[in-house]
TIDO-309831 format. One record per residue (C-alpha): y, z, x. Coordinates in steps of 0.1 Angstrom, whole numbers, plus 2048, in hexadecimal, padded with zeros to 3 digits. Layout:
BEGIN
YZX;...
***
This chain:
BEGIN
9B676F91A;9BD76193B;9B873D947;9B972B96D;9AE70B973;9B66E8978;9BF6CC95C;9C66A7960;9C868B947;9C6666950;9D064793D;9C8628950;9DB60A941;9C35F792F;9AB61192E;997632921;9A964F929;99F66E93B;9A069492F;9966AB94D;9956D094E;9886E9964;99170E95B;988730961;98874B947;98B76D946;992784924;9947A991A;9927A18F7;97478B8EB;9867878C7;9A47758D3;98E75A8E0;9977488BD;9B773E8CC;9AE7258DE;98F7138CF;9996F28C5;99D6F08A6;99E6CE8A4;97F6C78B8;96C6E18A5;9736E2881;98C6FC872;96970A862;95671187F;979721891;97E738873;95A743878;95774C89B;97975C898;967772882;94677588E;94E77E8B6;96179F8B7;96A7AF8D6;95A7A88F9;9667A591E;963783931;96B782954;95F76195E;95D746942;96172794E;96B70793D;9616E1947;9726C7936;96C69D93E;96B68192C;97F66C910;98F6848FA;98C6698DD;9666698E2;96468F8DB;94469C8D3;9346818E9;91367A8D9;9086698F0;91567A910;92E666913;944685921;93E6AE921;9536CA915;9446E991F;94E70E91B;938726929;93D74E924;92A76A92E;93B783916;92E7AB919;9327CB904;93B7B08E3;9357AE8BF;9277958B3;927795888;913772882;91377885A;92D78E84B;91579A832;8FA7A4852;8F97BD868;90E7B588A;9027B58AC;9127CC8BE;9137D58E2;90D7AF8ED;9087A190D;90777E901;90D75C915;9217448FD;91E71F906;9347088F3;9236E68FA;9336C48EE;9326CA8C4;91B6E88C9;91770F8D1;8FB71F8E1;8F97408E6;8E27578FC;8D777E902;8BD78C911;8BA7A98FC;8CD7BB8DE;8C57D58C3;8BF7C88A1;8C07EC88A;8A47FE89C;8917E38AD;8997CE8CC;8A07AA8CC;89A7998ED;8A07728FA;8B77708D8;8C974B8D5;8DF7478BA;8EA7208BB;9017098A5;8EF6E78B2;90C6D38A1;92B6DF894;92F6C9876;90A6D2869;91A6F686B;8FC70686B;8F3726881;8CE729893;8C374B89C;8A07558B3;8987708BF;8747858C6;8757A68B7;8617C38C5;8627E98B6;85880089D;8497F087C;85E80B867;8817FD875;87C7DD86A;87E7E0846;8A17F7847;8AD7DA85B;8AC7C2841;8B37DB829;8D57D4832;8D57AE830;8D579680F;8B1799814;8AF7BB807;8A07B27E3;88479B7FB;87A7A0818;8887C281B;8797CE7F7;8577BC806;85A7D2825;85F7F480F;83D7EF7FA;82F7E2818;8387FB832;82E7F8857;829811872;82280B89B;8377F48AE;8347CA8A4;83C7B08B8;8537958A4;85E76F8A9;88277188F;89474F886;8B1753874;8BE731863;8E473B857;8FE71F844;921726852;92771A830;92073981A;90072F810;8E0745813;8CF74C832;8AA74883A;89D75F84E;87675485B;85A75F875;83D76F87D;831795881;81A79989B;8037BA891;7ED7CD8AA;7E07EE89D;7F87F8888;7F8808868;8027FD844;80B813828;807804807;8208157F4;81880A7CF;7F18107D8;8008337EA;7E482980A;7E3825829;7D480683F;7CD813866;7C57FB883;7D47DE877;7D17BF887;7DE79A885;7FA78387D;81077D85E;82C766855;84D766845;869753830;881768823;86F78380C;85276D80B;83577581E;813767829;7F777A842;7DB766858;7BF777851;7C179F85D;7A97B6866;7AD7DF860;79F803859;7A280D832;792831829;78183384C;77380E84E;77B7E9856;7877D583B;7967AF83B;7B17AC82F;7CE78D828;7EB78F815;806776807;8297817F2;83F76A7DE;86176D7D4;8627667AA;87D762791;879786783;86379779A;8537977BD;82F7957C1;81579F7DA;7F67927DD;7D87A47F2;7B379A7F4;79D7B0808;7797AC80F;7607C8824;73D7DA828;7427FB823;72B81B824;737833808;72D85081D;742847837;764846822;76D86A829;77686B801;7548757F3;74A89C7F6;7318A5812;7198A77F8;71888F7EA;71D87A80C;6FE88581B;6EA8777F8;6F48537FC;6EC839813;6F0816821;710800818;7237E97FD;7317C9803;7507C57EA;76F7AE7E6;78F7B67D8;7B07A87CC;7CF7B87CA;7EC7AD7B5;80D7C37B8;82C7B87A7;84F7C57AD;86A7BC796;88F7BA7A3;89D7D978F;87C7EA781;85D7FE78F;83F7F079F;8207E078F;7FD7DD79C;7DC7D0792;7BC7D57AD;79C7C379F;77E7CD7B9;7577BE7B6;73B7C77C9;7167CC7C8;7047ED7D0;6E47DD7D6;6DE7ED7F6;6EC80D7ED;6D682E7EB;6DB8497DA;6C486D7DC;6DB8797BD;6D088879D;6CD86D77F;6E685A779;6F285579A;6CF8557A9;6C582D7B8;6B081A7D1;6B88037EB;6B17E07DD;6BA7E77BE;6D47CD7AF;6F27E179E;7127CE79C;7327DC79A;7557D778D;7797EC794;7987E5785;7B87FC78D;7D47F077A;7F8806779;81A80E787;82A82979A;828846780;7FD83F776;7E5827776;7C3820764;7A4819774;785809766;762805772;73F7F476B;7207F577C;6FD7E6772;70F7D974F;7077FA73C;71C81574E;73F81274A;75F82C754;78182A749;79B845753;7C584B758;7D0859774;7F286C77E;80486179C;81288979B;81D8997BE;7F68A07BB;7DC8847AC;7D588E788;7B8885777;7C6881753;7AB87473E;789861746;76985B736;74A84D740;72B83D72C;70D83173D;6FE81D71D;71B807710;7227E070D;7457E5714;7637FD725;76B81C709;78C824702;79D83E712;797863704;7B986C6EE;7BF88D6FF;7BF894723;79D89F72C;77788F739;761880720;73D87A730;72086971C;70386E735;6E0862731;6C387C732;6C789774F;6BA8AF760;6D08C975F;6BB8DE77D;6C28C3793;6E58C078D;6EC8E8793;6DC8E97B3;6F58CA7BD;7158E07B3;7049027C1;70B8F07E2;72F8ED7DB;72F8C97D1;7488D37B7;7628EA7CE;7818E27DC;7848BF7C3;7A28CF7BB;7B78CE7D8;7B68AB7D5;7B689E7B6;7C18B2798;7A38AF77F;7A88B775A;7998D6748;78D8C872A;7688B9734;7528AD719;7308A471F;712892706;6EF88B711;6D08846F9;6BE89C713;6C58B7729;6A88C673E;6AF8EB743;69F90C74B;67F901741;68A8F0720;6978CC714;6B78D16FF;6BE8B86E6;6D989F6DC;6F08BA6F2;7148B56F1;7298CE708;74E8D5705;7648F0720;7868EF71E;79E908729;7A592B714;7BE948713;7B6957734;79794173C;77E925732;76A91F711;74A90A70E;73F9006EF;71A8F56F0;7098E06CE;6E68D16CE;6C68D06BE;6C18F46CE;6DD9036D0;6FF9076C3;71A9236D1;73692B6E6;73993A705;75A949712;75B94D737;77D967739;78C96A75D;78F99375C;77A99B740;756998736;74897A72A;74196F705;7289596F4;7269556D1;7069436C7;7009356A4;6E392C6AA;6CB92D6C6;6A691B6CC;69C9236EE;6739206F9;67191271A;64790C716;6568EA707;65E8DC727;64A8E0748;65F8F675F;6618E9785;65A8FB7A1;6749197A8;6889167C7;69992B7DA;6BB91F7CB;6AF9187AA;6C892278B;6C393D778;6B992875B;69F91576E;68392F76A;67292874C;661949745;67995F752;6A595D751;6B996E76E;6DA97B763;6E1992784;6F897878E;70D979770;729989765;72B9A3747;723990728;72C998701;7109866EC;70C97F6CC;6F59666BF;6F0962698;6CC95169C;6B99526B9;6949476BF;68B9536E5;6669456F5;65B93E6CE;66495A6C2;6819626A5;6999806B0;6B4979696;6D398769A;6DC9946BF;6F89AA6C5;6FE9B66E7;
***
């Protein structure tokens, strides 16, 4: 370091004296600038710190102003100035031992009375850009560091930034569930004791049509919009607005740091049209109409060394939904029908539950594999309360009365194809109903069971009418094997035939050109009132 100036010191007999220095400064070597702080003017503390904290940097013309009564150093009340002002380029500049250091610093460094104030107009903070950053000690013996700065880059960066702070189990653990995409705009304060305590780090996130992966939730919020603020890992929205599954939602969201865990809180509140939700099949899109206002809370808890939680409670009322479906699922507009969701899991499964109209109620686990899996449901449209889950992986259905004609002409236009490629649904399907309109004929108290079979699918069929198996083989001809079989359609009144009706829907005359090559053998069968015994073919 290099120093030119001029100095003088007065003492006037019988009065203050004078200090007086006006230098010019020049320096290769930022780091060695610890050598001459005073010490004694500045606290031992505060010297060991910026010894360590400024490393590196070229100075070519500091200057330093010096007036007043050395004995009345600070000067709290302006009594006299010391003043040392450097514009230091290409520095280092490590604030917090245990945070990331700025690096590549053009920063102007102001020592002012018993303070330091520091300037830059711009420097990179992991991978997003800090600009009109000021990092101030306002009073050396408080020996506390201030940092500002506005923050402007990709969403994504932010998070790894902290990441490698003491914030990581916060904010930075906040910012990993909570994952955001697009570029933010940021206002950062940074509130740091030179005396090893722990920092604060605060501010608000400016959003503008960015996105938001929920990672427990494994979703994705689009055009995102609004303001949130920060202390440390805990975090508090204004109110948001976004897209969710193709439409707007509202959305605010608070987090909170707790003793064993941190927790997320989300309520959300929208009118959505289910056919517009790009989740439904085509189908089955086309057959409902109008819209749903719900509300929803989200609860996701984190603990510090264990997986996620979450709980998601949602209420709505389909009132003005439509619905050209088959029974069950058929409605009018108008019609009340309240509804209740609860998904409740972690980051291997989770269960959802369901209630509509106070009599139909779901319950099902589901796989968070590399593809959704569909472990085990069952549904019951005449019940007080939710059923317990099925013991065995599979779909347990207790339906009202159907008509079963209705219902094949729904999944003869592919309703049912490609439900795979999404979600993994289970083989074993069991279905009840007290009534199954069918090729001309009511079948009774029905109960229906397919689950896979070496090489294919078996479907065991008991009712009033009818009791057999029928084994649908991938490479070989089918085989049913009826115990008994009661078959006379003049006991229902067939419908009209259409052009795509089943082959099971004319009542006074069965198709099978359609079907594959079929083994039967039926130990009692009555056909159209009339007994044929045992059949064999």
């Amino acid at each position: 370091m290099h120093a030119r100036g001029d100095f003088r010191y007065l003492q006037p007999k019988g009065e203050e004296p004078w200090l007086g220095i006006l230098a010019g400064i020049s320096t290769d070597d930022g780091a060695q600038a610890w050598r001459y702080f005073p010490e004694n003017l500045m606290g031992k503390a505060l010297v060991d710190y910026l010894s360590g904290a400024i490393q590196g940097g070229q100075a070519d013309n500091a200057t330093l102003v010096y007036g007043g009564n050395p004995h009345l150093f600070p000067y709290k009340h302006n009594e006299g100035q010391f003043q040392v002002l450097v514009p230091l380029h290409n520095a280092t500049f490590a604030f917090q031992p245990d945070w990331p250091a700025l690096q590549n610093l053009n920063i102007e460094l102001n020592f002012l009375n018993d303070g330091l104030w520091m300037k830059t107009d711009s420097v990179a903070l992991g991978g997003v850009t800090a600009s009109n950053l000021t990092a101030n000690i306002p009073d050396y013996s408080k020996e506390k560091l201030l940092i500002d700065a506005d923050i402007k880059g990709p969403g994504k960066a932010v998070g790894p930034y902290f990441d490698g702070t003491p914030l990581k189990e916060s904010l930075a653990a906040t910012l990993d569930q909570l994952q955001l995409d697009g570029d933010v705009n940021a206002r950062l304060h940074l509130d740091i004791p030179l005396d090893g305590e722990m920092t604060t780090a605060k501010g608000d996130v400016r959003l503008q049509n960015n996105s938001l992966f929920i990672k427990p939730l494994n979703s994705t919020l689009t055009n995102l919009n609004g303001q949130f603020s920060f202390v440390n890992g805990n975090l508090k929205s204004e109110p948001l607005n976004a897209t969710w599954f193709n439409q707007p939602i509202n959305i605010d969201f608070s987090t909170t740091e707790g003793e064993k865990a941190y927790q997320v809180a989300v309520n959300m509140n929208a009118s959505w049209q289910p056919s517009r939700m790009g989740v439904l099949p085509r189908q089955i899109e086309s057959a409902v109409g109008g819209a749903v206002d719900w509300r929803g809370k989200v609860g996701i808890e984190l603990p510090y060394h264990a997986g996620a939680r979450y709980n998601v409670d949602i209420t709505g009322d389909l009132k003005n939904i439509s619905s050209q479906l088959p029974a069950p699922l058929d409605k009018k507009a108008g019609q009340p029908l309240p509804m209740k969701i609860n998904v409740a899991g972690g980051l291997n499964s989770f269960d959802l539950t369901g209630i509509a109209g106070g009599t139909n109620h779901f319950n099902s686990r589901w796989l968070l594999n590399r593809k959704l899996t569909l472990d085990r449901a069952i549904w019951t449209t005449d019940s007080r309360s939710t059923p317990p889950l099925p013991e065995q992986a599979g779909v347990e259905l207790n339906l009202p009365p159907l008509d079963g004609a209705e219902w094949l002409a729904l999944f003869q236009k592919g309703v049912g194809q490609n439900a795979n490629d999404v979600v993994q649904i289970p083989q074993t399907i069991t279905a009840r109903t007290p009534a199954l309109t069918l090729g001309g004929q009511t079948w009774n108290n029905l109960s229906i069971v397919s689950q896979p079979a070496a090489n294919g699918t078996k479907v065991e069929a008991q009712g009033r009418e009818i009791n057999g198996t029928l084994t649908m083989r991938d490479h070989a001809p089918w085989q049913a094997a009826i115990r008994y079989l009661y078959y006379n359609p003049a006991t229902a009144k067939a419908k009209e035939p259409s052009a795509s009706t089943p082959p099971l829907n004319n009542a006074s005359r069965v198709d099978f050109s359609g079907w594959p090559d079929l083994q039967l053998r039926c130990a009692e069968c009555w056909l159209w009132g009339q007994k044929y015994g045992r059949i064999d073919r």
